[in-house]
N, C-alpha and C positions, 0 to 999 in steps of 0.2 A: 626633173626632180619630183619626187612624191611630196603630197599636201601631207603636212604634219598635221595633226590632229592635235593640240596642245590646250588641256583645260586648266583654268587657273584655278585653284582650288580654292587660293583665299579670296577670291573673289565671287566664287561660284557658288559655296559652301548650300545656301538654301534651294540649287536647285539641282546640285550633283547631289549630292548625299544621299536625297531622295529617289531620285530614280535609278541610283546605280543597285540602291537597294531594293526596289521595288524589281528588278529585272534581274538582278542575280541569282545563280544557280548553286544551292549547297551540294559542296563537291564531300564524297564520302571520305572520313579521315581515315582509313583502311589501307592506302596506298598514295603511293607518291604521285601518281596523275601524272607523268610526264607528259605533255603533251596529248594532254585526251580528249581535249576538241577536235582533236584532227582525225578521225575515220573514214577517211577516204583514201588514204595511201600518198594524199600528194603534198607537196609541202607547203606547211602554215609558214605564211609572213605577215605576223601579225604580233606586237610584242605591248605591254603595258609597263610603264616607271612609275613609280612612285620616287618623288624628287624634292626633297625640303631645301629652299632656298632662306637665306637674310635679306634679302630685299636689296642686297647690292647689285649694281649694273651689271659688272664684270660678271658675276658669277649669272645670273641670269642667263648674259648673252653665251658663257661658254658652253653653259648646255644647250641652249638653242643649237649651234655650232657645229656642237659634238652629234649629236641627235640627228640635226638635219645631214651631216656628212655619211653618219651612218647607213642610213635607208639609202642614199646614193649607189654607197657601195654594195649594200647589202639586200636591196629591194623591198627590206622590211617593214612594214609600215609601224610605224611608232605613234602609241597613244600616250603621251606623260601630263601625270600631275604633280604638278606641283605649287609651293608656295609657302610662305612662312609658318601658314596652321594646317598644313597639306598632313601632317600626321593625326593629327585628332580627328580631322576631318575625315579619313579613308580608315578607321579606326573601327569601324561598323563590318568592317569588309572580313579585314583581317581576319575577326574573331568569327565570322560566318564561313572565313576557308572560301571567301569570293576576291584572292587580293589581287592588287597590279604584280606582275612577274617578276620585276626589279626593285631593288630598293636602296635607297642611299643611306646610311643609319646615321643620320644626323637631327640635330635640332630636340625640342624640345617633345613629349606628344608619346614617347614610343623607348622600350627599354629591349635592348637585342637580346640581354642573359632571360629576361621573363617571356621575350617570343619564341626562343629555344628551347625554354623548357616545356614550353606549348607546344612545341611541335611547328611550329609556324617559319621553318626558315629549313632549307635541302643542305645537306649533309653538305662538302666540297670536297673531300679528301681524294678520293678518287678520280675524279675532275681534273684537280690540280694538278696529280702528281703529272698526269702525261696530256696537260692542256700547254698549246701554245700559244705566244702572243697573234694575235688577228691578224693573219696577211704576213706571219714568221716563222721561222723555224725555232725562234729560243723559247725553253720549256718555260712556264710562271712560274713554276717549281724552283727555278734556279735565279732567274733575274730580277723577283718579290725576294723584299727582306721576310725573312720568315719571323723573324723578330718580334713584326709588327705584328703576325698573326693571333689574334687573341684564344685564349685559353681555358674552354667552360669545360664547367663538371665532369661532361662524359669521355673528354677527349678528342672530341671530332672538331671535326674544320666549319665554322657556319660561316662565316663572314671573311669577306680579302679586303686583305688593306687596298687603297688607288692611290691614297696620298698617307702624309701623319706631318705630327707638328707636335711642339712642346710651347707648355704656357708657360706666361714669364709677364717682365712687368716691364712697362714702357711710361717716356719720359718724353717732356718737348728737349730736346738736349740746346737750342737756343737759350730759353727762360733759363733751364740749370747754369748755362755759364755766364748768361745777364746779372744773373744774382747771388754769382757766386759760388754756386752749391757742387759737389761732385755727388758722380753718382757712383752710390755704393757698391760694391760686390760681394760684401760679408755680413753678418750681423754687429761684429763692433763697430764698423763701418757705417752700417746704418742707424744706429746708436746715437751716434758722435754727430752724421750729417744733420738727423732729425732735430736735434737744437737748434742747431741754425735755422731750419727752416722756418719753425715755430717761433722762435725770435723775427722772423719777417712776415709772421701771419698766414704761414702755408702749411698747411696739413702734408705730413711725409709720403701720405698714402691715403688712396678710396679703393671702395671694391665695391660690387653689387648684391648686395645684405637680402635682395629677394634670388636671387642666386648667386650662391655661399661657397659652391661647388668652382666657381672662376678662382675665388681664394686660394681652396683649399687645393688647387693641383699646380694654380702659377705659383703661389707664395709656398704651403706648406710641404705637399709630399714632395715635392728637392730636397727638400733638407731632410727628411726621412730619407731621401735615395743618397744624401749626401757621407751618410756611414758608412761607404762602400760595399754595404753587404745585403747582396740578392736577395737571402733566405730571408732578411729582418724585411726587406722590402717586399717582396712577394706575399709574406704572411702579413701581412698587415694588408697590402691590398685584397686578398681573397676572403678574408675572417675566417680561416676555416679554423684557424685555430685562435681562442677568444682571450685565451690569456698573453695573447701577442701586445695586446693593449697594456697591458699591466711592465712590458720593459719601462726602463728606465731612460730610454733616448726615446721612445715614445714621449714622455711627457716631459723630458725638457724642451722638444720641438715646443710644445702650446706652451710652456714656463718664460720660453723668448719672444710668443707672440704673447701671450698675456702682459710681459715687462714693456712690450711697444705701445699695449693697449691703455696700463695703467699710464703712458707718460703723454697719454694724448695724441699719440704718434698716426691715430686714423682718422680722418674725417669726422667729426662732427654729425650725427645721424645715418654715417651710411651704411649701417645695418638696415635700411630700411629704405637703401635706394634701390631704384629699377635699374637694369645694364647702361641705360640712354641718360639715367639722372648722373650715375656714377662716371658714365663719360663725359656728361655735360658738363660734370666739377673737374673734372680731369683738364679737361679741353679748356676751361674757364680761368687754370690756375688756382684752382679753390686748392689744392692738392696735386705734390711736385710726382706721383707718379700711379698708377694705375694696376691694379692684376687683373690679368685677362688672359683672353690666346689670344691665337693668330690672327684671328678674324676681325680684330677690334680696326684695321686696320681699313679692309673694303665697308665697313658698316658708317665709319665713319667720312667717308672717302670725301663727300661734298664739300664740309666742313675743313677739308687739310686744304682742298681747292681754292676754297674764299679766304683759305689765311696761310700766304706763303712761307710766311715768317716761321709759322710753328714747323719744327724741324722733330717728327718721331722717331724714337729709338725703343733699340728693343735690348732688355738686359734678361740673365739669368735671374732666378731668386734669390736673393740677398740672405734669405733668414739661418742659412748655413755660418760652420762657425769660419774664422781664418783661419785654421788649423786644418779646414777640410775642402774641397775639390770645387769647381766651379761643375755646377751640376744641370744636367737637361733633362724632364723626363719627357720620352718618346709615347708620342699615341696615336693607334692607326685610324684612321677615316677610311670607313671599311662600307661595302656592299653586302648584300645578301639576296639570295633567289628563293621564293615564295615556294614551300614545300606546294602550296596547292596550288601554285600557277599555272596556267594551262601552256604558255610558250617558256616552257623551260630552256631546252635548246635554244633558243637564240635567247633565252636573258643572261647563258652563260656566253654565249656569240657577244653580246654588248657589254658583259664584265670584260672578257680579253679583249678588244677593240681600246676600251678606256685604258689600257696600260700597255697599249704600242706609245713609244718614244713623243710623236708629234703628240697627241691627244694627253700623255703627262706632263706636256710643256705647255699647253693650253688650262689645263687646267692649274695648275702650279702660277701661272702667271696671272690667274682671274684667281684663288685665292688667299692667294702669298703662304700656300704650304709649302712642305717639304714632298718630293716626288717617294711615292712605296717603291720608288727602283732601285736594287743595289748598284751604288757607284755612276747614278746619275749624272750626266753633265749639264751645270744650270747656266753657262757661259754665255752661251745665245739665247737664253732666254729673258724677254723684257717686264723685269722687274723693277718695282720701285725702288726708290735706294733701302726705305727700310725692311722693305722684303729681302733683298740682298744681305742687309745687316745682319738682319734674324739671322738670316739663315749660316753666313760664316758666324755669329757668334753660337750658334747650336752645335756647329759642324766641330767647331774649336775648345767646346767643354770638355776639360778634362775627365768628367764622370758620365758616359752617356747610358743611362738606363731606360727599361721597356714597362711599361703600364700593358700589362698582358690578360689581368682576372680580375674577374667580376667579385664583387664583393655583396652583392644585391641590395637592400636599403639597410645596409651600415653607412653609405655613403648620404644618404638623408639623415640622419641622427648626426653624422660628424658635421655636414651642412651645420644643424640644428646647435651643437655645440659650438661653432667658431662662431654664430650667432650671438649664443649665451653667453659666450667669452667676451665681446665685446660689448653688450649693452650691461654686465654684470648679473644677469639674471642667473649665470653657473659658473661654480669653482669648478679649476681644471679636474680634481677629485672627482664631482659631480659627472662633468662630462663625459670624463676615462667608463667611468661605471654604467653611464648611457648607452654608450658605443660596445663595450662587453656584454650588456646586456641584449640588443640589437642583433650582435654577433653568434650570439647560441641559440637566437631563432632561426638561424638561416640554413 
């Protein structure tokens, strides 16, 4: 087996940074560089990731895993970093056109429609249409849900999905039934439960108020996808058109979360909790239910360990009316290869490896996604029960829509507004007018 080379980033930070930058070479932005280290005719085995992990176990070890299996198979030697601040930290690179050849686009640090419009990430379209899985003969073309594939400005393909997941809101469903409480599935629903709660001293709902954006895609845009119609949904997440804001189911959406906010129905300060405070209230019962993704699940994983009792579930958004669909929105956890990376060819070699069958059940099972395969079978794969749950209650929603376009920072200003909406500092009016205004810069 080849010695991985694996630097930690978050741990390293003061002594990578430096010298990766001191010994990089600025590669001319004139052309794609495929592979232009290599002038010798013979072949480069030699590949760099960039890899943002949450500090959960599971996901750590499946890339060790995946990683180490691959150079097995493939003799390539693999350099990865990674870590929870591994995007800001290799941040220096990117923008000198020095980057690692793989990239996971996850985590915090790094925005894919702003490195696209850099220039900073290789075309796929062509790739895709006649690439196959690693070690297969089925095209990605056909066995990736195209769905997930996301949709910038120009049209072209930067990024594959590997996984995707919908956010939603999860509950200890023990505590719900020790005390009585259901859980809701609609907005009168949640309504009606939220009294009771409140009458036993528990807040209906926490989110994380320094990230607004968990909110706004478990709680709010369902209930935007919940109108069944694409066009309304699609124009709203792109902003291409700014008077999309000014509909009138636009602002009943925040008119139902404003009516939850004036009855007290969220936590107590957590506009201004961190992810770990907001789950800490969560977890504590301060609050009968949480918005989040998928992820809240391995981040917390220790915590479910040392307390068997607590039994997690995972629900759609509530904030839809009963009159309208139990609603999922789909989002892909996608890749992307470094227009200036120098082992291109094999960073698209370790894109299709990650989406042969074993390696999306490895990954799917470290961190309770959904697999980017059409028509997956998740039967033998060892999932928690509430990763199971998730996922038949996502499989099982009546409305299943795609989160496909960038909206570029309108989605900071809407942040900014569900903010406003909760601490009072802005009327829905206010906010609608933020978000329009936002929207005609972009």
């Amino acid at each position: 087996m080849k010695k991985k080379n694996i630097i930690i980033a978050s741990t390293a930070a003061a002594i990578l940074i430096p010298f990766i930058a001191m010994n990089a070479t600025i590669i001319s932005t004139g052309a794609d560089n495929r592979n232009q280290s290599n002038n010798s005719g013979e072949e480069d085995l030699n590949l760099t990731v960039q890899i943002h992990t949450n500090g959960a176990p599971k996901v750590e070890q499946v890339w060790t895993t995946i990683i180490s299996n691959f150079m097995d198979e493939t003799n390539i030697d693999v350099k990865t970093y990674t870590g929870v601040n591994v995007n800001t930290q290799l941040k220096a690179q990117w923008d000198a056109n020095t980057p690692p050849d793989f990239l996971f686009v996850d985590g915090s640090g790094l925005s894919d429609a702003a490195m696209v419009k850099d220039g900073k990430f290789l075309a796929l379209d062509e790739w895709f249409e006649d690439a196959t899985v690693y070690g297969g003969e089925d095209k990605l073309s056909v066995i990736v849900d195209k769905n997930l594939i996301a949709q910038f400005a120009d049209g072209k393909m930067y990024t594959l999905p590997i996984m995707s997941h919908a956010g939603g809101v999860f509950y200890d469903k023990n505590f719900m039934t020790v005390n009585n409480f259901s859980i809701p599935s609609n907005y009168e629903e949640t309504m009606e439960e939220g009294k009771k709660m409140l009458e036993q001293g528990v807040a209906p709902l926490t989110y994380p108020g320094q990230y607004a954006s968990y909110l706004l895609w478990s709680y709010l845009m369902p209930a935007y996808a919940a109108y069944e119609d694409n066009d309304f949904f699609n124009a709203i997440c792109s902003a291409k058109d700014p008077e999309i804001y000014r509909d009138k189911r636009f602002k009943a959406v925040l008119e139902r979360f404003k009516t939850m906010v004036d009855a007290n129905y969220l936590l107590n300060d957590t506009v201004n909790y961190s992810h770990s405070q907001s789950q800490a209230a969560w977890f504590n019962h301060k609050a009968a239910a949480i918005a989040n993704g998928m992820w809240l699940e391995g981040e917390i994983a220790s915590s479910l360990q040392s307390n068997p009792d607590f039994l997690m579930y995972y629900t759609l958004s509530p904030l839809h009316l009963a009159s309208q669909p139990s609603t999922a929105v789909m989002d892909g956890n996608t890749i992307a290869i470094a227009r200036y990376g120098k082992h291109q060819e094999n960073a698209l070699k370790f894109a299709a490896y990650l989406l042969r069958e074993d390696n999306q059940a490895r990954l799917t099972e470290a961190y309770g996604y959904l697999s980017s395969l059409r028509g997956f079978d998740y039967s033998e794969c060892d999932l928690t029960s509430c990763a199971r749950q998730s996922f038949e209650t996502i499989r099982s929603a009546k409305n299943l829509v795609y989160h496909r376009y960038d909206w570029g920072t309108v989605g900071d200003i809407f942040n900014t507004v569900i903010n406003g909406i909760v601490d009072g500092s802005l009327s829905i009016d206010a906010g609608i007018e933020r978000i329009i205004n936002e929207a005609k810069k972009q």
